[in-house]
N, CA, C and O atoms as a GROMACS GRO file, in nm:
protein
  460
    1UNK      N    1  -5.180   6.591   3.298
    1UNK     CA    2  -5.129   6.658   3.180
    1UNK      C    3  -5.105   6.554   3.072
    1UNK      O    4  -5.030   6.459   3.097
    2UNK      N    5  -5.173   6.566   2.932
    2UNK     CA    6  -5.157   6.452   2.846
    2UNK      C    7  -5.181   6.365   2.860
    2UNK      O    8  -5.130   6.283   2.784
    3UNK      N    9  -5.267   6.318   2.959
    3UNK     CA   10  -5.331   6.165   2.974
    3UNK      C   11  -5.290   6.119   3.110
    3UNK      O   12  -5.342   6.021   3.164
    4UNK      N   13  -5.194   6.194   3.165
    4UNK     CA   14  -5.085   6.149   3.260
    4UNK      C   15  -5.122   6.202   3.420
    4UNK      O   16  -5.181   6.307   3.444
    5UNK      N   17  -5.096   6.150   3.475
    5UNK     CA   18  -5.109   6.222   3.641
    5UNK      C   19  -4.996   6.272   3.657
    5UNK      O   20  -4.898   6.199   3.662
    6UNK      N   21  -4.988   6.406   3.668
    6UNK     CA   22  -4.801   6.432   3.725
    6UNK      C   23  -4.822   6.557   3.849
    6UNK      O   24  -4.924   6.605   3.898
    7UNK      N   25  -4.679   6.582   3.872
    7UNK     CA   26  -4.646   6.707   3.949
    7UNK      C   27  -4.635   6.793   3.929
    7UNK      O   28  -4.548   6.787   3.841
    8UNK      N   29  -4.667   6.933   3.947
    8UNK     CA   30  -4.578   7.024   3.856
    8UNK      C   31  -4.457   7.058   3.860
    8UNK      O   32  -4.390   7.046   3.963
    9UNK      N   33  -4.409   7.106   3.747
    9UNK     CA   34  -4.284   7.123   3.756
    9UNK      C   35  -4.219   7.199   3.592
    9UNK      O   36  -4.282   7.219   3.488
   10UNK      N   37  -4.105   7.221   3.616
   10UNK     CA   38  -4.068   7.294   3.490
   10UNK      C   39  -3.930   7.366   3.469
   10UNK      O   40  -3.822   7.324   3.511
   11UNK      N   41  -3.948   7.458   3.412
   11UNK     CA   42  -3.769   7.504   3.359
   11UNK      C   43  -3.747   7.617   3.482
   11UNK      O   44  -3.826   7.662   3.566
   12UNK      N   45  -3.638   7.637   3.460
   12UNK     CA   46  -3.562   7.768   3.573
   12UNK      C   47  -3.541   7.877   3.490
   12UNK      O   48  -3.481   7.877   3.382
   13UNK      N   49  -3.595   7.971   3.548
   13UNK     CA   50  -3.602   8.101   3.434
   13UNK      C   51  -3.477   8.198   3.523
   13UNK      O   52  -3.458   8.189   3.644
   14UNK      N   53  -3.404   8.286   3.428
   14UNK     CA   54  -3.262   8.320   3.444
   14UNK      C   55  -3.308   8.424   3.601
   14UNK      O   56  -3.405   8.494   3.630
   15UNK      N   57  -3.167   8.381   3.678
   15UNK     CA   58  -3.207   8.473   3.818
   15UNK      C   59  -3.296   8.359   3.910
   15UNK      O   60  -3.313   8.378   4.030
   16UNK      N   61  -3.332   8.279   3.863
   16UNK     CA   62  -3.409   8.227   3.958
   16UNK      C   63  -3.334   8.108   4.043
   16UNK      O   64  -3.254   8.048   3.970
   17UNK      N   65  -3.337   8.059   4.174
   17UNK     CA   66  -3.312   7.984   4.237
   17UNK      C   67  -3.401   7.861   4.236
   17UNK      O   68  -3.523   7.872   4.224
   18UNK      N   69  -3.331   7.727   4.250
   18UNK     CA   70  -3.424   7.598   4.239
   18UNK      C   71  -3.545   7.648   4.312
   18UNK      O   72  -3.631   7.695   4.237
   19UNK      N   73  -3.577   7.650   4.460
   19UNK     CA   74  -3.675   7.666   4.495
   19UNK      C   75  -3.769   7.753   4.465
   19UNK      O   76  -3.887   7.735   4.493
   20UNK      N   77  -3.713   7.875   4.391
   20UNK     CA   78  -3.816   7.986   4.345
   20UNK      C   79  -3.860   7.927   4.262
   20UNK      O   80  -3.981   7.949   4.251
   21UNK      N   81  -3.805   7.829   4.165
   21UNK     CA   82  -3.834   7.792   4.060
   21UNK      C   83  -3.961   7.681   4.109
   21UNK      O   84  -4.074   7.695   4.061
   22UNK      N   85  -3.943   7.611   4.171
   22UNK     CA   86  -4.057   7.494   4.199
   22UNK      C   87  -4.190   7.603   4.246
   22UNK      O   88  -4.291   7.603   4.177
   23UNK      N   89  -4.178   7.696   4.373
   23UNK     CA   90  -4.264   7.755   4.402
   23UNK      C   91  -4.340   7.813   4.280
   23UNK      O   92  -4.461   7.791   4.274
   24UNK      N   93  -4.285   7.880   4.190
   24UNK     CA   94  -4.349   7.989   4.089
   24UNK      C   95  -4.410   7.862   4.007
   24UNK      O   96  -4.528   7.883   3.977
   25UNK      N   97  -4.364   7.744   3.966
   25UNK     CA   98  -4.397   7.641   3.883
   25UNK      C   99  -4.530   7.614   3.937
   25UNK      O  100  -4.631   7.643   3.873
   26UNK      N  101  -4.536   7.545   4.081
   26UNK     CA  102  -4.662   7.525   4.132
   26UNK      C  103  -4.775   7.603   4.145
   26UNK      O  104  -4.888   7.555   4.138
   27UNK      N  105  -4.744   7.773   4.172
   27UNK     CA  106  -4.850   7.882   4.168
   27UNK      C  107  -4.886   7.851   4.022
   27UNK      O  108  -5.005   7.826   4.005
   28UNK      N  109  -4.801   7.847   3.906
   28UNK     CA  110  -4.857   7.854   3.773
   28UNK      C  111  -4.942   7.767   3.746
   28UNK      O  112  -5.038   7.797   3.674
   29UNK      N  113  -4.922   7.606   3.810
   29UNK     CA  114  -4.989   7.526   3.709
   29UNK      C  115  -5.140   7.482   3.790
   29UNK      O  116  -5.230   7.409   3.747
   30UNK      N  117  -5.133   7.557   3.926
   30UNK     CA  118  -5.223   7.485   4.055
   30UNK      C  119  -5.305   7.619   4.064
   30UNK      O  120  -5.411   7.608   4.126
   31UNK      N  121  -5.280   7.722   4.023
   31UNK     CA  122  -5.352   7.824   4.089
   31UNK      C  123  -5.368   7.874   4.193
   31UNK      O  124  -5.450   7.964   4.212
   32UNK      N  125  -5.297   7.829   4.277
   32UNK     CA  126  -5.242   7.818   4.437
   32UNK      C  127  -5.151   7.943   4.444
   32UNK      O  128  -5.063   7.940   4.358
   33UNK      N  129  -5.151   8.037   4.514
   33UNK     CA  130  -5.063   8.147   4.551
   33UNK      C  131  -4.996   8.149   4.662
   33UNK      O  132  -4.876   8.159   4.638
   34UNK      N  133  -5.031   8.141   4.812
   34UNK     CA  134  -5.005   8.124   4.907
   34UNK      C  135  -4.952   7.956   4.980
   34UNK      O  136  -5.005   7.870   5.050
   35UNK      N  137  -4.794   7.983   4.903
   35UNK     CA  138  -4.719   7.903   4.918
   35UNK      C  139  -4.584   7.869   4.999
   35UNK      O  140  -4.487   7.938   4.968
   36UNK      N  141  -4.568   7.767   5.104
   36UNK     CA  142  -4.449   7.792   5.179
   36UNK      C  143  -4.357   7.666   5.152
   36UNK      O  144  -4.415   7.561   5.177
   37UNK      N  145  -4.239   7.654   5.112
   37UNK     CA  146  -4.175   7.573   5.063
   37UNK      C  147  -4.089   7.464   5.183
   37UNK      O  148  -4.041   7.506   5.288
   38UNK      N  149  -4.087   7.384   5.159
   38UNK     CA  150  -3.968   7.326   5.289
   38UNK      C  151  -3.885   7.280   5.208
   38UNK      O  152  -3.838   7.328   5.104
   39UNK      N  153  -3.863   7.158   5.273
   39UNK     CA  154  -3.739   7.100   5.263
   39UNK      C  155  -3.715   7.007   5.082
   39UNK      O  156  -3.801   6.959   5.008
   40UNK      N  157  -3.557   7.015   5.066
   40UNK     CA  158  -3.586   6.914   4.919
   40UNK      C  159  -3.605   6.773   4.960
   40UNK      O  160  -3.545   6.704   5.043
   41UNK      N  161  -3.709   6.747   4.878
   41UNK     CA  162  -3.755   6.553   4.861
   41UNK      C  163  -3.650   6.527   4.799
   41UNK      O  164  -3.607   6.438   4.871
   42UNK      N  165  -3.568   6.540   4.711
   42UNK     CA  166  -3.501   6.466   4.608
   42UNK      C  167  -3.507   6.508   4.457
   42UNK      O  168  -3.574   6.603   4.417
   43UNK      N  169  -3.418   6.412   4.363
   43UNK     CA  170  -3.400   6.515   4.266
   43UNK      C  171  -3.424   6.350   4.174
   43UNK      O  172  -3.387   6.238   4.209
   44UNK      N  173  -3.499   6.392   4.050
   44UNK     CA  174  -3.540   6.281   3.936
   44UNK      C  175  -3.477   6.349   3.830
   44UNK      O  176  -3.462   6.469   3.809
   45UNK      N  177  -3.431   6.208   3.742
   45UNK     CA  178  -3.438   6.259   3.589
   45UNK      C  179  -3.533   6.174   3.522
   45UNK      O  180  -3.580   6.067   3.562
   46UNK      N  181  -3.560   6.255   3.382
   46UNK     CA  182  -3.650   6.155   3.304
   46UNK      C  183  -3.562   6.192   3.130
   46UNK      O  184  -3.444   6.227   3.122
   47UNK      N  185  -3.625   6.180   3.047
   47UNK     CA  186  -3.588   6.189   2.889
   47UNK      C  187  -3.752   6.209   2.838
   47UNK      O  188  -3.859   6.161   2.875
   48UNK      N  189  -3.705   6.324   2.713
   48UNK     CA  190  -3.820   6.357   2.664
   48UNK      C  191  -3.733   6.399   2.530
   48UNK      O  192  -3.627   6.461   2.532
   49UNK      N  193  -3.809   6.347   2.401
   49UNK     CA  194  -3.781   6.457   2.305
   49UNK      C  195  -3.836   6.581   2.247
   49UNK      O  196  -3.956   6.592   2.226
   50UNK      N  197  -3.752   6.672   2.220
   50UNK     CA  198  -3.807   6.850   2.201
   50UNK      C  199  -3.739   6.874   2.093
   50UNK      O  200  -3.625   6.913   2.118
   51UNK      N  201  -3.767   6.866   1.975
   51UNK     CA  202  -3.721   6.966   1.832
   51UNK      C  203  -3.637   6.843   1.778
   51UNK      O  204  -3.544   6.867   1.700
   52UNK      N  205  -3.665   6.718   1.814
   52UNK     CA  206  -3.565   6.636   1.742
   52UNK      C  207  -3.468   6.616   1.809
   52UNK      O  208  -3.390   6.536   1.757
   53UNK      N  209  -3.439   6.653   1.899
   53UNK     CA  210  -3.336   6.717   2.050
   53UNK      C  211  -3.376   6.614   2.137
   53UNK      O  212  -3.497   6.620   2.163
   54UNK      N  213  -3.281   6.472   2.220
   54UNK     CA  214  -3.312   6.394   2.316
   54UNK      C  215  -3.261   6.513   2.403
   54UNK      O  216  -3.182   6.602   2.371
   55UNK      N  217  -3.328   6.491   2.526
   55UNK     CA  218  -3.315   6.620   2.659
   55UNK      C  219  -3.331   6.562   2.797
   55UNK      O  220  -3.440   6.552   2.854
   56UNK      N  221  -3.232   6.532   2.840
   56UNK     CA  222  -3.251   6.465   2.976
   56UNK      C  223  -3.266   6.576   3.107
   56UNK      O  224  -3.168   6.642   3.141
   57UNK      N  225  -3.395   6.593   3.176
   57UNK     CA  226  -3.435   6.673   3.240
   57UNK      C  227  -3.407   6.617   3.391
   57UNK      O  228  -3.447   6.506   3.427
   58UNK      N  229  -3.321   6.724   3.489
   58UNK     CA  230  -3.337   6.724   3.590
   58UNK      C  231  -3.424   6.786   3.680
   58UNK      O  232  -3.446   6.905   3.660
   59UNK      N  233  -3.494   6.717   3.802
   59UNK     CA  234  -3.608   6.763   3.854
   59UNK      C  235  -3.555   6.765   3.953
   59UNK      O  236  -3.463   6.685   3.974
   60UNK      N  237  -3.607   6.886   4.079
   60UNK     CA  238  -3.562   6.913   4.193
   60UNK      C  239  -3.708   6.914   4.295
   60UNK      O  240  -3.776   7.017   4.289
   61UNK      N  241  -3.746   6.820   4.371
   61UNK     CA  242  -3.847   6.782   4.422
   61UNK      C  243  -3.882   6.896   4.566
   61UNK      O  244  -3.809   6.881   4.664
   62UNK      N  245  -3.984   6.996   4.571
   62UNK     CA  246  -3.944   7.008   4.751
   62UNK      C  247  -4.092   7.006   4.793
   62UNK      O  248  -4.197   7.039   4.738
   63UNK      N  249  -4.068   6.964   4.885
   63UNK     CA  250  -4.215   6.944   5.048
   63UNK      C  251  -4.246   7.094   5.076
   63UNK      O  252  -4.170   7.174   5.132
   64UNK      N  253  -4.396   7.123   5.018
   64UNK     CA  254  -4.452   7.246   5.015
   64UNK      C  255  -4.567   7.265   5.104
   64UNK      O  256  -4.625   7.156   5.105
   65UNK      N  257  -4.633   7.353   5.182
   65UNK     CA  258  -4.722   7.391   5.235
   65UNK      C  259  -4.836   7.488   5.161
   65UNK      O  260  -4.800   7.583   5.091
   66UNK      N  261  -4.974   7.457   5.182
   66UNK     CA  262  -5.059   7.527   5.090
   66UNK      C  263  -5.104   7.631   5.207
   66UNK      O  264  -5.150   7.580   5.308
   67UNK      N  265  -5.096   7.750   5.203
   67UNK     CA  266  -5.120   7.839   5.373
   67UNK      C  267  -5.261   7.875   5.336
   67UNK      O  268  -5.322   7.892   5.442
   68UNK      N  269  -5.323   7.890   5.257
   68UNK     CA  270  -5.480   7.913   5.205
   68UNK      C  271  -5.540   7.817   5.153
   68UNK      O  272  -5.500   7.727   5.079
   69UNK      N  273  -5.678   7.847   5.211
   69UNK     CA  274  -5.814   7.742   5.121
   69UNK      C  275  -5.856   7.809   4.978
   69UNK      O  276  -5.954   7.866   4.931
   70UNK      N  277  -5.704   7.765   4.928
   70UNK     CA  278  -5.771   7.828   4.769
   70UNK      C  279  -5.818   7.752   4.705
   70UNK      O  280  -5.827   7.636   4.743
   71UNK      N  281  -5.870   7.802   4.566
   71UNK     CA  282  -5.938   7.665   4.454
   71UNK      C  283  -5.831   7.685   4.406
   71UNK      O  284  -5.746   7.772   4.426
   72UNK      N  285  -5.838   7.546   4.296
   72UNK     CA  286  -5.741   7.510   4.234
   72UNK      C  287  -5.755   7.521   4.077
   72UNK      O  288  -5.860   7.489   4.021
   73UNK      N  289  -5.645   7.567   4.009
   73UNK     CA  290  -5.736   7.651   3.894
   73UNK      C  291  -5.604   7.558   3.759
   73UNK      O  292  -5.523   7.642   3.722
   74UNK      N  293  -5.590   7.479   3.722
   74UNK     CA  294  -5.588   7.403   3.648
   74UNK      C  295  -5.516   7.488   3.509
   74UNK      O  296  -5.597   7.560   3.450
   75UNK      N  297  -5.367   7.487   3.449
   75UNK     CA  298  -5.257   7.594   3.370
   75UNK      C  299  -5.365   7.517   3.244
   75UNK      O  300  -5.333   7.401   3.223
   76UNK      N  301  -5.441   7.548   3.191
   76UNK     CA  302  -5.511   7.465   3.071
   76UNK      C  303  -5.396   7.472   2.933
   76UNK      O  304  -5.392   7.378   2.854
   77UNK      N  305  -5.294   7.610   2.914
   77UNK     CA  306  -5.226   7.632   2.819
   77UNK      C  307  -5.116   7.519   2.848
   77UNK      O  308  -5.070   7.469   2.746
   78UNK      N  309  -5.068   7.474   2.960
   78UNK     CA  310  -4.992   7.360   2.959
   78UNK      C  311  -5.041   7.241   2.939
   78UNK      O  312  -4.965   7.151   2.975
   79UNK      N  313  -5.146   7.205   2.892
   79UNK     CA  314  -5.243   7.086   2.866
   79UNK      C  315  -5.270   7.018   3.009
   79UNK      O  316  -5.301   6.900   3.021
   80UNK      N  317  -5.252   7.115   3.127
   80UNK     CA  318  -5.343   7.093   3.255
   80UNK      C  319  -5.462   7.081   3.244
   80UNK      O  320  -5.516   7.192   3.234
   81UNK      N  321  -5.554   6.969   3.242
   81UNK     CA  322  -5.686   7.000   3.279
   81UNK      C  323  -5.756   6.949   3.366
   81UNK      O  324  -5.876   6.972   3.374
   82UNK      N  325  -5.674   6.850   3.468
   82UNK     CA  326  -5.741   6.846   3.575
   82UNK      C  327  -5.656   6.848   3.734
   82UNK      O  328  -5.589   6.746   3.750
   83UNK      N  329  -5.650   6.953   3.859
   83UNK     CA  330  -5.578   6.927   3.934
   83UNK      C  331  -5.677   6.847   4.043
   83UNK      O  332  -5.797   6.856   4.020
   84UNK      N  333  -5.634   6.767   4.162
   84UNK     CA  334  -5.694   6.674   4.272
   84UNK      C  335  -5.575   6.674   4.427
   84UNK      O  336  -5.462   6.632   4.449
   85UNK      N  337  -5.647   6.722   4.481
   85UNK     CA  338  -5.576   6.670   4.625
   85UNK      C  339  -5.599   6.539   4.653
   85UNK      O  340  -5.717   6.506   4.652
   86UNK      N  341  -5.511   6.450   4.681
   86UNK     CA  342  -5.560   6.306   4.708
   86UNK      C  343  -5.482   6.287   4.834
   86UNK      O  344  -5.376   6.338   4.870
   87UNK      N  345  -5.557   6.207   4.888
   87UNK     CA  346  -5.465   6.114   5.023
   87UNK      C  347  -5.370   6.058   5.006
   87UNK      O  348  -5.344   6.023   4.891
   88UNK      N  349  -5.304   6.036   5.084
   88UNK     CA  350  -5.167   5.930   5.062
   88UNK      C  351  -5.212   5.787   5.033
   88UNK      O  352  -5.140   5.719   4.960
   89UNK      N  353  -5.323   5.733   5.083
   89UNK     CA  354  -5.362   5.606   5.100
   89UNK      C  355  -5.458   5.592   4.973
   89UNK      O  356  -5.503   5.480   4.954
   90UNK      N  357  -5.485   5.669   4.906
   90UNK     CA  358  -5.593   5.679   4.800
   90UNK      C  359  -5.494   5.672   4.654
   90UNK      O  360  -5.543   5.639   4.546
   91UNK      N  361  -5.350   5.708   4.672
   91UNK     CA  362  -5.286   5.715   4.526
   91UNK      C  363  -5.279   5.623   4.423
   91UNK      O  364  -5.262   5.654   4.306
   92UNK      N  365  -5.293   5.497   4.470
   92UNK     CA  366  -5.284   5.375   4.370
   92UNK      C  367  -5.332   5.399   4.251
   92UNK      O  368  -5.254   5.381   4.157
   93UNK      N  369  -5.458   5.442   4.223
   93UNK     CA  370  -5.493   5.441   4.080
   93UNK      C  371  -5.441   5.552   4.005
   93UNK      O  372  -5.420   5.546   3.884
   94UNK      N  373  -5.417   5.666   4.088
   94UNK     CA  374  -5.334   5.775   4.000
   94UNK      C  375  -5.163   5.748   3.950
   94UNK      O  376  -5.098   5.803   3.862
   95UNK      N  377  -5.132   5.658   4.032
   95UNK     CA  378  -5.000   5.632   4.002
   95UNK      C  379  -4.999   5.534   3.923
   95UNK      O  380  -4.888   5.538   3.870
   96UNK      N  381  -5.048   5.460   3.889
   96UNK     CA  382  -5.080   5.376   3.810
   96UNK      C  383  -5.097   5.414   3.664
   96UNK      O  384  -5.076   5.335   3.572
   97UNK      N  385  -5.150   5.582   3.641
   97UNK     CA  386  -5.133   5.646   3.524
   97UNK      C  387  -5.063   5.755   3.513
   97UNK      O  388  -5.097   5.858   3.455
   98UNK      N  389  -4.920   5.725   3.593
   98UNK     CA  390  -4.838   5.824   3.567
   98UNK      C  391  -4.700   5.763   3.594
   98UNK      O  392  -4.691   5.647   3.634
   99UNK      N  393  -4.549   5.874   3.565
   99UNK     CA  394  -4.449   5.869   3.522
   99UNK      C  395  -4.368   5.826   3.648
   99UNK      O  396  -4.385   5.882   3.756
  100UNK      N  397  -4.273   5.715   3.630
  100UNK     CA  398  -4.189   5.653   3.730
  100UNK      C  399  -4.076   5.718   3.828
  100UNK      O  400  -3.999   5.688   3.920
  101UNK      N  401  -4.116   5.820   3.752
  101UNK     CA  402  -4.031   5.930   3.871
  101UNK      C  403  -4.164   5.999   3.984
  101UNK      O  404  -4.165   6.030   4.103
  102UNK      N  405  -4.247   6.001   3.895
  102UNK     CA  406  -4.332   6.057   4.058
  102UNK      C  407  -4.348   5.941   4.109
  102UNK      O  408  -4.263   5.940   4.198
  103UNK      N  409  -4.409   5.824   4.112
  103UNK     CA  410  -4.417   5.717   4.212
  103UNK      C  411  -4.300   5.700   4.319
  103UNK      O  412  -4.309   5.674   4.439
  104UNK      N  413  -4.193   5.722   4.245
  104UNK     CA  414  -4.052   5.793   4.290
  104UNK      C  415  -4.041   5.864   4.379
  104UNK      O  416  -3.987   5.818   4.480
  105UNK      N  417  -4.080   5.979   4.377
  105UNK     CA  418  -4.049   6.109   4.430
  105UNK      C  419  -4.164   6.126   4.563
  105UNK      O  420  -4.146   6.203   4.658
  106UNK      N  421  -4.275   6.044   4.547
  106UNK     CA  422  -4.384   6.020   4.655
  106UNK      C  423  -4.339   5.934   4.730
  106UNK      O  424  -4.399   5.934   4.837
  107UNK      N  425  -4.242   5.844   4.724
  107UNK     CA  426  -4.247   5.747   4.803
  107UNK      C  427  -4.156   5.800   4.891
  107UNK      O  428  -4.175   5.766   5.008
  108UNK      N  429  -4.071   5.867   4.873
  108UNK     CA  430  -3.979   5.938   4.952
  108UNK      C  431  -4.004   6.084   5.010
  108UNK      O  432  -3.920   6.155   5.065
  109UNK      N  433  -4.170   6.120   4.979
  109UNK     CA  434  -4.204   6.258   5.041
  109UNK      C  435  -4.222   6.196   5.159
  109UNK      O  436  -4.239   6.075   5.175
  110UNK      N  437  -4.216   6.323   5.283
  110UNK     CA  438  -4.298   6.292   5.410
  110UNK      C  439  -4.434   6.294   5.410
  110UNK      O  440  -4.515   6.364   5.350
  111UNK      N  441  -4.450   6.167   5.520
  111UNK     CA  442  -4.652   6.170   5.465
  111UNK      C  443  -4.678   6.306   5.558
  111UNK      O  444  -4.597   6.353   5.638
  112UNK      N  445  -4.786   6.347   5.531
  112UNK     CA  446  -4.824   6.463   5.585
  112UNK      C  447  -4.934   6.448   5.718
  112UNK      O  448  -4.952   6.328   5.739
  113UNK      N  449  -4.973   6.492   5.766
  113UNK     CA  450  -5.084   6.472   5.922
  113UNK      C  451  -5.151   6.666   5.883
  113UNK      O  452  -5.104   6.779   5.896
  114UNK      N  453  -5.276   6.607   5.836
  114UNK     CA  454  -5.350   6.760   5.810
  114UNK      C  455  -5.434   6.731   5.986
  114UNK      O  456  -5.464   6.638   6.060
  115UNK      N  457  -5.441   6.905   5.978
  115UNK     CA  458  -5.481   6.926   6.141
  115UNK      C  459  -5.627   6.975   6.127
  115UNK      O  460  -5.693   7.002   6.228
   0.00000   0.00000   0.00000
């Protein structure tokens, strides 16, 4: 998004619970529907400015399961335009162009064992 490698992620819309909120975030920006959530990774902040407005954003990280071989369909209206499954052992160059909270927030996910 913007030049950047990131996660998705985003605001909490009223009624919603953190985790609904990450789940619905990820269906939106991944195209991914069939989603099972686990446990929280951890929680980041970053700073961004919005309207002239400094805004320090809290992020609530959680360890998700993809239950379908779906494609991955890329939120283009959020300036998504490219999503990638990568290995754990393959991330170096993507992290390398992205924000210090995901290098963050990966280092403290569980690695995963696909079956």
């Amino acid at each position: 998004r913007r030049g950047k490698w990131d996660l998705p992620k985003g605001k909490l819309d009223p009624g919603e619970t953190l985790e609904e909120c990450a789940l619905r975030e990820v269906r939106e920006e991944t195209g991914l529907g069939k989603l099972k959530s686990g446990p929280l990774i951890g929680i980041t902040y970053h700073t961004y400015q919005e309207f002239g407005k400094h805004i320090l954003k809290e992020s609530h990280w959680y360890q998700m399961q993809s239950l379908a071989d779906e494609p991955l369909v890329p939120q283009t209206e959020e300036q998504i335009t490219q999503i990638l499954w990568v290995q754990a052992t393959e991330l170096g160059p993507y992290l390398d162009n992205s924000f210090p909270a995901i290098s963050d927030i990966l280092a403290r996910a569980p690695k995963v064992v696909l079956k």
